[in-house]
C-alpha positions in Angstrom: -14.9 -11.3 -9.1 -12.0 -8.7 -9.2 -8.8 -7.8 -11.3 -6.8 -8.1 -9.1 -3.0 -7.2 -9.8 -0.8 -8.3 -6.5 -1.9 -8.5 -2.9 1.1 -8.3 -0.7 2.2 -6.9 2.8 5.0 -4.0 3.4 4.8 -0.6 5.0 2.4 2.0 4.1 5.1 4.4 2.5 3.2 7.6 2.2 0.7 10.3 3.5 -0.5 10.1 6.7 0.0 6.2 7.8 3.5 6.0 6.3 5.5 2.9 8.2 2.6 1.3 9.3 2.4 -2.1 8.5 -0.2 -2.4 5.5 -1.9 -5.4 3.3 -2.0 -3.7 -0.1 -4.7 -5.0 -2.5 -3.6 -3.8 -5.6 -6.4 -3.6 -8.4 -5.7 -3.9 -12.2 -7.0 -0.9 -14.4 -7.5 2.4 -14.7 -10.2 5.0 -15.7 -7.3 7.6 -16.2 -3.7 7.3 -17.9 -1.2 9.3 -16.1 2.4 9.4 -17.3 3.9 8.3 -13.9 1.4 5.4 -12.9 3.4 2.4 -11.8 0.9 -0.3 -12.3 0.9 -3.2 -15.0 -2.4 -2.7 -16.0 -2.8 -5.5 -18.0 -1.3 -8.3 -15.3 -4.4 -9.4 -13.1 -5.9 -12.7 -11.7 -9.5 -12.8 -11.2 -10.5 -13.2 -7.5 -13.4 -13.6 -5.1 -13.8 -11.9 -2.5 -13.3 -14.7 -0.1 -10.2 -15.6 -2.0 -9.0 -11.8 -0.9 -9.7 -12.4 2.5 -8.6 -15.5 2.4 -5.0 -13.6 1.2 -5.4 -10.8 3.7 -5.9 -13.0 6.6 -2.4 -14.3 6.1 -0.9 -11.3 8.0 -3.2 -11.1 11.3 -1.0 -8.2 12.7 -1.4 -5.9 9.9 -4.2 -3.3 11.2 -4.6 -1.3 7.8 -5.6 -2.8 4.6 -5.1 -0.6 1.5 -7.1 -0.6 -1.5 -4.9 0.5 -4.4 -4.2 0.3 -8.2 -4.7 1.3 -10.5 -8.4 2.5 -9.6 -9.5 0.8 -7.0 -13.2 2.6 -7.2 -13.9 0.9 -10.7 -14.4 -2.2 -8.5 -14.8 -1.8 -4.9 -18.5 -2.8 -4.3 -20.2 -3.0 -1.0 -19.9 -6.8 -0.9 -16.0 -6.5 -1.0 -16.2 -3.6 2.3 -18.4 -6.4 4.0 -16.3 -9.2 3.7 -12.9 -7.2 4.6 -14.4 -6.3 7.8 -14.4 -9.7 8.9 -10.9 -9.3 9.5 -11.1 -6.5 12.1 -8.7 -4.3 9.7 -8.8 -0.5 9.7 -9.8 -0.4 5.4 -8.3 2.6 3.7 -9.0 3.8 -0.2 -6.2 5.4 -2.4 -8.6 6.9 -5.4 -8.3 9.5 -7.9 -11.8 10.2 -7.0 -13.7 9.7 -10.6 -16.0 7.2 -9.1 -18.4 7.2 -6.2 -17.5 5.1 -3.3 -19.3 2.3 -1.4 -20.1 2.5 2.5 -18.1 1.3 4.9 -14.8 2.9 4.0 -12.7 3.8 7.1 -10.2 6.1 5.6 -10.2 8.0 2.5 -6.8 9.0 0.6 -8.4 10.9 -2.2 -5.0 11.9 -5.4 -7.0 13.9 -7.9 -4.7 13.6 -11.2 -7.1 16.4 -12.9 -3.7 18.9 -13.3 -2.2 16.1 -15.7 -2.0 14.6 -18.9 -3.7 11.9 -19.1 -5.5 12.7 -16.0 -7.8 15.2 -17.4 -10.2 13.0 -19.2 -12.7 12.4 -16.0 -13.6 15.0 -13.2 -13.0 14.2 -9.6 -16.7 13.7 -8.1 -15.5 13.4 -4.7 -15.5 16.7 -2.4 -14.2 15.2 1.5 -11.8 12.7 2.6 -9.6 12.1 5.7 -6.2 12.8 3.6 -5.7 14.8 0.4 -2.8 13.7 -1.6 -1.5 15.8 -4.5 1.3 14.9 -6.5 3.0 17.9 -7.0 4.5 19.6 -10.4 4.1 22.9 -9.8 0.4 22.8 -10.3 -1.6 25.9 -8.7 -2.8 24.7 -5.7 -6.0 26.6 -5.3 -8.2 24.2 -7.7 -8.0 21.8 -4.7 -9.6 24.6 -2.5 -13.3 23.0 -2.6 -12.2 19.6 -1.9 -12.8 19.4 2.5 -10.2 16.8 4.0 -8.7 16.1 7.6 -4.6 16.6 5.9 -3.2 17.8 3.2 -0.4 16.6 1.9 2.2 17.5 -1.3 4.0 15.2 -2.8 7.1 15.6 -5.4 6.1 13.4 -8.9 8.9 10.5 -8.4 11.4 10.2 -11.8 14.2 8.4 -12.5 16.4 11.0 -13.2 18.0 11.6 -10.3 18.5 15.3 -11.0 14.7 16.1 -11.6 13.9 13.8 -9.0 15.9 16.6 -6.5 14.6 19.8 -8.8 10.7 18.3 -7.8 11.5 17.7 -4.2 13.1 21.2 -3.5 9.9 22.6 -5.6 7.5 20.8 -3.4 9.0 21.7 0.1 8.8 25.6 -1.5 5.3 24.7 -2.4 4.6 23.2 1.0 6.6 26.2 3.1 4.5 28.8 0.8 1.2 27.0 2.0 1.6 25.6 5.6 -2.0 23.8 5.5 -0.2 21.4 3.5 2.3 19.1 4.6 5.0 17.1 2.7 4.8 13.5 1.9 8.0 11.3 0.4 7.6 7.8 -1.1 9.3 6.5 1.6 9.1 2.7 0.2 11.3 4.2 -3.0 14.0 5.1 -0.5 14.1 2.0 1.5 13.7 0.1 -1.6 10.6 -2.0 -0.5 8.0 -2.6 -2.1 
């Protein structure tokens, strides 16, 4: 069984797949307590992982499923991988990268949160991934040097102050112009206002 906290379909909105069509499996809970986390940690329904598939299978077009959260590495087991693959889906993995991760994986989105509060508490244990996503704050970007992954991307910390939300997002294009092996990813979702 798994906590799960929503399964739902919409557009990937950031890093490398952004606008492709998506099922998002959204995981209840958390190793790590970051300040900007937008996840009800405590809202979950236990599920099977038939039930999942059973909820996955109910958009056939979508070619990438994403496994989110929360953490989604506190749960994802090997018999969870199996049973997605029945449904011919490209399986992707957003992680802060505490945990190990099962086989069978087809994409790896690795966001380390070890340059915040409340992200410090547990070191990032994985070292390669196809994308590296790093939410920005003016962090110094060499400490994600010995981490080996396909793209790079930056990635302004969202805010509801619309003021600081523009102060980030002119700091992170600097960031990204200053080191071109990084590229710059929006929340797109936040400004379509989709889930």
């Amino acid at each position: 069984m798994y906590p799960i906290n929503e399964i739902f379909y919409s557009l990937q909105g950031e890093g490398f797949h952004t606008g492709t069509p998506s099922v998002f499996i959204r995981f209840s809970g958390c190793n790590l307590r970051c300040a900007f986390c937008d996840t009800d940690h405590l809202s979950n329904t236990m599920m099977s992982a038939p039930e999942i598939v059973n909820e996955v299978i109910k958009y056939p077009g979508a070619p990438l499923i994403v496994l989110t959260g929360g953490e989604p590495s506190l749960y994802v087991d090997e018999a969870l991988i199996k049973a997605l693959k029945l449904t011919e889906k490209t399986i992707a993995i957003e992680t802060n990268g505490t945990c190990p991760l099962p086989d069978g994986i087809d994409w790896i989105t690795l966001s380390p949160k070890t340059a915040f509060q409340g992200g410090m508490s547990q070191p990032c244990v994985i070292t390669s991934c196809n994308e590296l996503k790093v939410v920005y704050t003016g962090q110094d970007l060499s400490q994600y040097d010995n981490i080996k992954a396909q793209h790079r991307f930056l990635q302004p910390c969202y805010v509801d102050n619309p003021k600081q939300r523009l102060i980030g997002l002119q700091a992170t294009v600097e960031a990204v112009l200053n080191n071109p092996t990084w590229r710059l990813s929006l929340q797109i979702h936040r400004v379509l206002g989709i889930k």
